[in-house]
C-alpha positions in Angstrom: -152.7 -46.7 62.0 -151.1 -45.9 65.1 -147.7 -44.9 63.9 -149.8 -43.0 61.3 -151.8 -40.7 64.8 -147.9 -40.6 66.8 -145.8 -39.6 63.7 -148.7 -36.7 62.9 -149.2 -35.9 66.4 -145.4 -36.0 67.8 -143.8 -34.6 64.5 -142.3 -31.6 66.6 -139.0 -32.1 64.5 -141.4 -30.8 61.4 -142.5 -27.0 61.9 -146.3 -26.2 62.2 -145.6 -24.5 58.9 -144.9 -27.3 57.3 -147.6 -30.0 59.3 -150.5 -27.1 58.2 -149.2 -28.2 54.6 -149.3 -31.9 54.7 -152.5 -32.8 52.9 -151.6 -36.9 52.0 -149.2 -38.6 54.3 -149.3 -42.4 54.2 -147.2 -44.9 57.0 -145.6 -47.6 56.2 -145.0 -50.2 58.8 -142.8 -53.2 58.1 -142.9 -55.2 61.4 -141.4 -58.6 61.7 -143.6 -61.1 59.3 -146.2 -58.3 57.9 -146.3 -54.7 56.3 -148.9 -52.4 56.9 -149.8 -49.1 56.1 -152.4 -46.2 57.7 -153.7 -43.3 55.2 -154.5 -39.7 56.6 -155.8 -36.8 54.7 -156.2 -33.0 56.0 -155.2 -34.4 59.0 -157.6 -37.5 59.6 -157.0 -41.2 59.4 -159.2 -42.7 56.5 -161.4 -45.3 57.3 -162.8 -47.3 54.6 -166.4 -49.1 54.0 -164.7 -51.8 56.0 -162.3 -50.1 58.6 -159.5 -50.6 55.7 -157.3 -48.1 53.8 -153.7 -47.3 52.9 -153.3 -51.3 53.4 -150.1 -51.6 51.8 -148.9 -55.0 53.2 -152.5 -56.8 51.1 -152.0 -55.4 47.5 -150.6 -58.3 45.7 -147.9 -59.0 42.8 -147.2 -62.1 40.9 -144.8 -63.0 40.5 -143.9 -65.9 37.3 -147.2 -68.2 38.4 -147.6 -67.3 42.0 -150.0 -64.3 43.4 -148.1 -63.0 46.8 -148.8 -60.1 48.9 -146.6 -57.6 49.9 -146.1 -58.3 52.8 -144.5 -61.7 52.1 -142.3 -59.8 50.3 -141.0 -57.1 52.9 -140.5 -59.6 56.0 -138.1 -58.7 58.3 -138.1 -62.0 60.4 -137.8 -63.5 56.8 -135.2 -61.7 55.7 -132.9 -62.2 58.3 -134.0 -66.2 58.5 -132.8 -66.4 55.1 -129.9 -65.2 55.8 -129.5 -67.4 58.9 -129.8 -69.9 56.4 -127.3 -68.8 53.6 -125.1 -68.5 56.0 -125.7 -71.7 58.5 -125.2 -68.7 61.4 -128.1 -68.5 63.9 -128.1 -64.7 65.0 -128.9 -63.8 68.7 -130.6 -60.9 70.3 -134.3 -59.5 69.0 -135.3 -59.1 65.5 -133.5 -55.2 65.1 -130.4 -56.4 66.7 -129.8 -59.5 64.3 -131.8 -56.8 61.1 -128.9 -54.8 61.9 -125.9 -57.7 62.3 -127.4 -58.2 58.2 -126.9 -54.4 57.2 -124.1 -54.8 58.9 -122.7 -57.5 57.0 -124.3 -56.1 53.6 -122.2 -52.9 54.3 -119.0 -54.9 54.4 -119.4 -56.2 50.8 -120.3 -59.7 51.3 -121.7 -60.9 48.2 -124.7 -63.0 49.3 -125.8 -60.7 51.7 -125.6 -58.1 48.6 -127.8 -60.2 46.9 -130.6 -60.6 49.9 -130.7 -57.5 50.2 -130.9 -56.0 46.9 -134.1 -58.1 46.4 -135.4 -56.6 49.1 -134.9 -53.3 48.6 -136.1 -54.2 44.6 -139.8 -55.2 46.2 -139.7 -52.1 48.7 -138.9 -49.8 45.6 -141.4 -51.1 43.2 -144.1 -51.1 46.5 -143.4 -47.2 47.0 -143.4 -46.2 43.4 -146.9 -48.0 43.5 -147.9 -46.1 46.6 -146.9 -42.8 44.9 -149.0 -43.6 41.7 -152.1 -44.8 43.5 -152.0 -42.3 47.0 -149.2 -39.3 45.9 -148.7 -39.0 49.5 -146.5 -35.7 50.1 -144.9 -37.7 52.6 -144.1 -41.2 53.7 -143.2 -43.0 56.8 -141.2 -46.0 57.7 -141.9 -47.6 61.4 -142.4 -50.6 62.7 -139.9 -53.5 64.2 -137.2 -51.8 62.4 -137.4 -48.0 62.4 -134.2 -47.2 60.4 -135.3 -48.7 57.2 -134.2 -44.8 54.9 -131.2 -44.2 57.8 -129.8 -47.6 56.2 -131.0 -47.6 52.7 -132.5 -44.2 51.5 -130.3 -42.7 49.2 -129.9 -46.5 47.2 -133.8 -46.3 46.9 -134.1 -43.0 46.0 -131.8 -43.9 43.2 -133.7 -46.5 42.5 -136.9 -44.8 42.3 -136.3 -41.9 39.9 -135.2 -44.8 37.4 -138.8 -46.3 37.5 -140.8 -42.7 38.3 -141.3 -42.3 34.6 -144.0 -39.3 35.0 -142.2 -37.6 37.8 -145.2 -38.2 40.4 -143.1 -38.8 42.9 -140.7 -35.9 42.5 -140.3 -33.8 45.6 -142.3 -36.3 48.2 -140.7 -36.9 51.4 -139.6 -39.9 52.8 -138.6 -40.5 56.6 -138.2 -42.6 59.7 -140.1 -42.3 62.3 -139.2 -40.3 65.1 -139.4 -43.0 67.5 -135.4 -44.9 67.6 -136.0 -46.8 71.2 -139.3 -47.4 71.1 -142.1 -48.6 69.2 -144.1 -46.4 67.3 -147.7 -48.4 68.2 -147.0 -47.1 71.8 -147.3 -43.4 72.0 -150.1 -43.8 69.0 -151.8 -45.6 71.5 -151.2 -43.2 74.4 -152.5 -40.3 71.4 -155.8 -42.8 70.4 -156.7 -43.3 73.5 -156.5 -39.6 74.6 -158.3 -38.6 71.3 -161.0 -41.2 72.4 -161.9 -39.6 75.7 -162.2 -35.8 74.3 -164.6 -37.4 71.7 -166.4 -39.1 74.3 -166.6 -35.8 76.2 -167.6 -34.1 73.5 -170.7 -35.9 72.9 -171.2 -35.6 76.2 -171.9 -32.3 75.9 
C-alpha cells in the first residue's frame, strides 16, 4: 500500500493530464521473500471487508499436487539462493546488489542462470496476465527490494504476455518501475500516509 500512496502521489514524471485519467492502477511489490500488491481506484486505496485488496502475493496456483502462493513463487532472496546454490558461489553485498550480479550473469548467456530465470519471469507473466483479467488496471507498478524488475526484463515479458492475452484485455496498459532507484518506495509512502493522516485528523476537527 505504501508504494501504491508514493507512486500516485510523487508521479511528477506522469503529466496531471494523464494522473486525472488513471482510474485503476494496481502496485506490485516483490520484496525479498514476499510479493504484495495495493489497489487504488479514482484515486483511493481500496480497503476490503478485512483491510485486504489487490493482494497479489496470496492468490494461489498449483502446481502438479502442490497449492503455492504467489509469492513463493516471485522471491527474490529465493531466487538468488538458488542460484547461490547452482552455482556453489555465495554472493556478497545486500539482496539488489547480488539480484543484479544474477541479471548480470543471465545477460551474459550462461545457460543455468537462463534457466532460473526464465521460470521466473514464466510465474511473473502468468501473475500479471491474471491481474489484468481480474483488476484491468490501466497501469502497473513494480517496487519493492528490487525496483528495476521492467528496466531488466520488460520487453521479454511483454513478449510474453501478448502470447497468453488471448482477448486483448491487456492491450495498451502500462507497466513501470517505480520512480524511486535509491530508495525504498515504503519510505516517502510513509512520509505521504502520515501527512494524509494528520489533514484527516484536522479535518474532523473541524
Amino acid at each position: 500500500m505504501l508504494i501504491m500512496i508514493q507512486t500516485f502521489h510523487y508521479s511528477w514524471n506522469l503529466s496531471s493530464q494523464t494522473i486525472s485519467r488513471i482510474r485503476i492502477m494496481l502496485s506490485f511489490c516483490i520484496l525479498a521473500k514476499v510479493s504484495g500488491g495495493a489497489l487504488l481506484i479514482d484515486g483511493r486505496i481500496v480497503k476490503g471487508t478485512n483491510f485486504a485488496a489487490g493482494e497479489v502475493g496470496h492468490t494461489i496456483l498449483q502446481i502438479k499436487d502442490n497449492i503455492v502462493e504467489i509469492e513463493a513463487l516471485l522471491s527474490i532472496s529465493k531466487l538468488v539462493a538458488e542460484f547461490e546454490r547452482l552455482k556453489s558461489n555465495p554472493l556478497v553485498g545486500n539482496l539488489k546488489d547480488k539480484f543484479d550480479f544474477v541479471v548480470e550473469i543471465w545477460r551474459s548467456g550462461d545457460d543455468t542462470t537462463k534457466q532460473l530465470i526464465d521460470t521466473f519471469l514464466y510465474n511473473l507473466t502468468l501473475t500479471l496476465r491474471n491481474i489484468g483479467y481480474l483488476v484491468n488496471p490501466q497501469i502497473i507498478v513494480f517496487g519493492g527490494s528490487v525496483n528495476n524488475l521492467w528496466e531488466n526484463f520488460g520487453p521479454i515479458i511483454h513478449d510474453r504476455i501478448k502470447k497468453i492475452d488471448e482477448y486483448g484485455f491487456l492491450k495498451g496498459m502500462t507497466f513501470r518501475n517505480t520512480i524511486f532507484k535509491n530508495v525504498s518506495p515504503s519510505l516517502p509512502g510513509c512520509n505521504v500516509a502520515a501527512i494524509n493522516r494528520i489533514f484527516e485528523d484536522s479535518n474532523l476537527m473541524g
